[in-house]
C-alpha positions as CSV (number, residue, x, y, z in Angstrom):
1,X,-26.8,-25.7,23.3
2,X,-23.6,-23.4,22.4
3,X,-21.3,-26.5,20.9
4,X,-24.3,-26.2,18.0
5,X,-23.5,-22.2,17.7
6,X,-21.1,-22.1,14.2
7,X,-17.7,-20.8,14.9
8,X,-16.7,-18.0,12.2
9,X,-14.8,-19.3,9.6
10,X,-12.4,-17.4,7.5
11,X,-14.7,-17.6,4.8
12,X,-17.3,-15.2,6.9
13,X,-14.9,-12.8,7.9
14,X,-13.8,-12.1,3.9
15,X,-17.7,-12.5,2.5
16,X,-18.0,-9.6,5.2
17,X,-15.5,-8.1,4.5
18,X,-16.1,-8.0,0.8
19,X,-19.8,-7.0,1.6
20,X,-18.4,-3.9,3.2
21,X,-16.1,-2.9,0.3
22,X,-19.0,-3.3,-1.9
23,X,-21.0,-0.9,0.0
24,X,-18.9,1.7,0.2
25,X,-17.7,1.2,-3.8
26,X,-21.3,1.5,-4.5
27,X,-21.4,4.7,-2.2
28,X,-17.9,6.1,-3.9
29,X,-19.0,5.3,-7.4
30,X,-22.5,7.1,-6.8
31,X,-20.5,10.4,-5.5
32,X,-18.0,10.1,-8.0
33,X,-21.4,10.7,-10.9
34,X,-22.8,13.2,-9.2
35,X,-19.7,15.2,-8.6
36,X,-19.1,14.4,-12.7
37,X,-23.0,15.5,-13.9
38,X,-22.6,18.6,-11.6
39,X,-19.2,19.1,-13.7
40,X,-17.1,19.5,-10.5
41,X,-14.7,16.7,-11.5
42,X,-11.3,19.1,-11.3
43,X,-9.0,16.8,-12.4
44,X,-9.7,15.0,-16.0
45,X,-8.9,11.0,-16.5
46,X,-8.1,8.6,-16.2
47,X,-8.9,7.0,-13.6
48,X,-7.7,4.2,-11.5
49,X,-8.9,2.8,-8.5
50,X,-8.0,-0.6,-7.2
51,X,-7.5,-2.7,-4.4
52,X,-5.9,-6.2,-3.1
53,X,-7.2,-8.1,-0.7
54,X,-4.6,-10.5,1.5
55,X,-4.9,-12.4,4.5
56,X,-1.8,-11.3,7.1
57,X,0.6,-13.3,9.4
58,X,-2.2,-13.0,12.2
59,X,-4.6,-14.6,9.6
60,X,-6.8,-11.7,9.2
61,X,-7.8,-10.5,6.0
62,X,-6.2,-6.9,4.7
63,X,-7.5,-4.8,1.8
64,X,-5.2,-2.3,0.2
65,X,-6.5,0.6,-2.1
66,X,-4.2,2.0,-5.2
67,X,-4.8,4.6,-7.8
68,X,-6.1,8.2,-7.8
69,X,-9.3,7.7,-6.0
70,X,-8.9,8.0,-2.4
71,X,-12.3,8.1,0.4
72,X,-12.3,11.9,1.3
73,X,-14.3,13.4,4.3
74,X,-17.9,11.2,4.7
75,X,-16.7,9.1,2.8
76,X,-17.2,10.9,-0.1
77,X,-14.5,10.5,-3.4
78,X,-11.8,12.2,-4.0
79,X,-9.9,12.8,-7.0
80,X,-6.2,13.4,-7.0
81,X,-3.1,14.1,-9.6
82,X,-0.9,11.4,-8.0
83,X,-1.9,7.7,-8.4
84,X,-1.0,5.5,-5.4
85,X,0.9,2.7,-6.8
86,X,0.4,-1.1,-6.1
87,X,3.2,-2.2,-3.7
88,X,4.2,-5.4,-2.1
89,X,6.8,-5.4,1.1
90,X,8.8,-8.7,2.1
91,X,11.2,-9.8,4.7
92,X,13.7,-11.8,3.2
93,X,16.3,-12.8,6.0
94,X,18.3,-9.7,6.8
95,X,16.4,-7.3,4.5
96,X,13.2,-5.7,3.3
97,X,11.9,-5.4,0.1
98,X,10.0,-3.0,-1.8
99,X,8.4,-3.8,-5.3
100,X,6.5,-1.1,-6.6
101,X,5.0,-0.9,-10.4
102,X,5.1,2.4,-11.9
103,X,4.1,2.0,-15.4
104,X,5.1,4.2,-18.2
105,X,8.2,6.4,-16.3
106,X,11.5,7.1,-17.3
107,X,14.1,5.8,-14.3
108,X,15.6,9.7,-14.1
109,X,12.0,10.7,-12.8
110,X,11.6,8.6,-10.2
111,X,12.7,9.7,-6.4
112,X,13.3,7.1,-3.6
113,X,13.5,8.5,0.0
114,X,14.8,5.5,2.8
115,X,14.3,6.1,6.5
116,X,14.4,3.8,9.4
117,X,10.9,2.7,9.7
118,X,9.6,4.5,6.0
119,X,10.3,4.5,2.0
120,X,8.8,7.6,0.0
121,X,8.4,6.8,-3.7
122,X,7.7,9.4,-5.7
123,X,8.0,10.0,-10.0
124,X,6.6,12.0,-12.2
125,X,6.5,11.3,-16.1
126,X,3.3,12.4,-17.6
127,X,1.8,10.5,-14.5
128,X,2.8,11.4,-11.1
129,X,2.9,8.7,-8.7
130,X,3.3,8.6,-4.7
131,X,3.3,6.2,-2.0
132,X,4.7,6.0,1.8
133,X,5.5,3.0,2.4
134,X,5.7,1.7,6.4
135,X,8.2,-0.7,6.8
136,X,7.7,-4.5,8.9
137,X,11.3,-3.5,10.7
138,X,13.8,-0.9,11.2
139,X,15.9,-0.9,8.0
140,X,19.6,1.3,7.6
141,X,18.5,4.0,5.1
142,X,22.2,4.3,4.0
143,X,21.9,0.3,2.8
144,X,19.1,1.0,0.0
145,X,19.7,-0.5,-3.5
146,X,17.2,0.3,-6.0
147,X,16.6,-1.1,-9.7
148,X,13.9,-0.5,-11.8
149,X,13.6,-2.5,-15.2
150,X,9.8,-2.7,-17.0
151,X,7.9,-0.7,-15.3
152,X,8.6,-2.1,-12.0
153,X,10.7,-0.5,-9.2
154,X,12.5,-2.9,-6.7
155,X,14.2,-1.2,-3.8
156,X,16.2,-3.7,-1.0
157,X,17.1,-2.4,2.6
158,X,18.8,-4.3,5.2
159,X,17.6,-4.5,8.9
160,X,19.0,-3.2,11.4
161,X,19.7,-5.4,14.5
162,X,17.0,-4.3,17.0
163,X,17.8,-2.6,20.5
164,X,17.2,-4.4,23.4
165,X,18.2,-8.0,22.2
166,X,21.2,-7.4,24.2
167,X,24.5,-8.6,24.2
168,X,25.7,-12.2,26.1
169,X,28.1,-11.2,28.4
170,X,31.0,-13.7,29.6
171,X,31.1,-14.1,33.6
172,X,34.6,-13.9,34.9
């Protein structure tokens, strides 16, 4: 009888979800001691690895990795200079918001690149830090305002008015 089959709840999609990430954390943390006993690790600590999990608009779950442990080729770890830092985007109104944290660097070191659809962060200070950021709507570039007080970096963009909402046009 298929009104007895159980519809998917939320609650399955993240415990699979989560089972998955387990798997392959299991599988990077593996690689990552064998690539250490074989004293192939290039770059020396620390490091940071990460991630957030949140459930989108669409109301499907998203994970997000941050630090200097990315999933190289077969899934395999790898290790680089330039930690990924944690960012949160939000629409508020007419703008866009970036928060970023970059712990532990001077505001001189820290470079801030706006495009339409795109924000580069980038700072170096002992630690070197990088992200590309994609942006939920087009944003003016020339509109960026950036502050950065303890550690965190808050950049604010407005939107751009979209093509192809037109114009109403008065009939005569």
């Amino acid at each position: 009888m298929s009104w007895w089959r159980r519809r998917r709840s939320i609650f399955d999609v993240f415990d699979e979800i989560m089972r998955d990430f387990e798997e392959s954390f299991r599988l990077l943390e593996e690689e990552f001691e064998r690539l250490m006993k074989e004293g192939r690790g290039e770059i020396r600590g620390p490091y940071y690895y990460g991630v957030r999990v949140t459930i989108g608009p669409d109301g499907v779950p998203r994970i997000e990795e941050f630090g200097n442990i990315k999933r190289g080729r077969r899934g395999r770890p790898l290790i680089t200079e330039e930690i990924e830092p944690l960012v949160d985007v939000i629409e508020h109104g007419d703008e866009v918001w970036v928060v970023a944290e970059l712990p532990g660097v001077d505001k001189d070191k820290i470079k801030v690149k706006a495009q339409e659809n795109k924000l580069v962060i980038k700072a170096e200070n002992g630690r070197k830090y990088y992200k590309e950021v994609d942006l939920p709507a087009k944003v003016d570039p020339k509109s960026a305002k950036a502050s950065y007080r303890n550690g965190v970096l808050e950049v604010k963009l407005k939107k751009i008015e979209e093509e192809g909402k037109g114009v109403d046009v008065k009939i005569e």
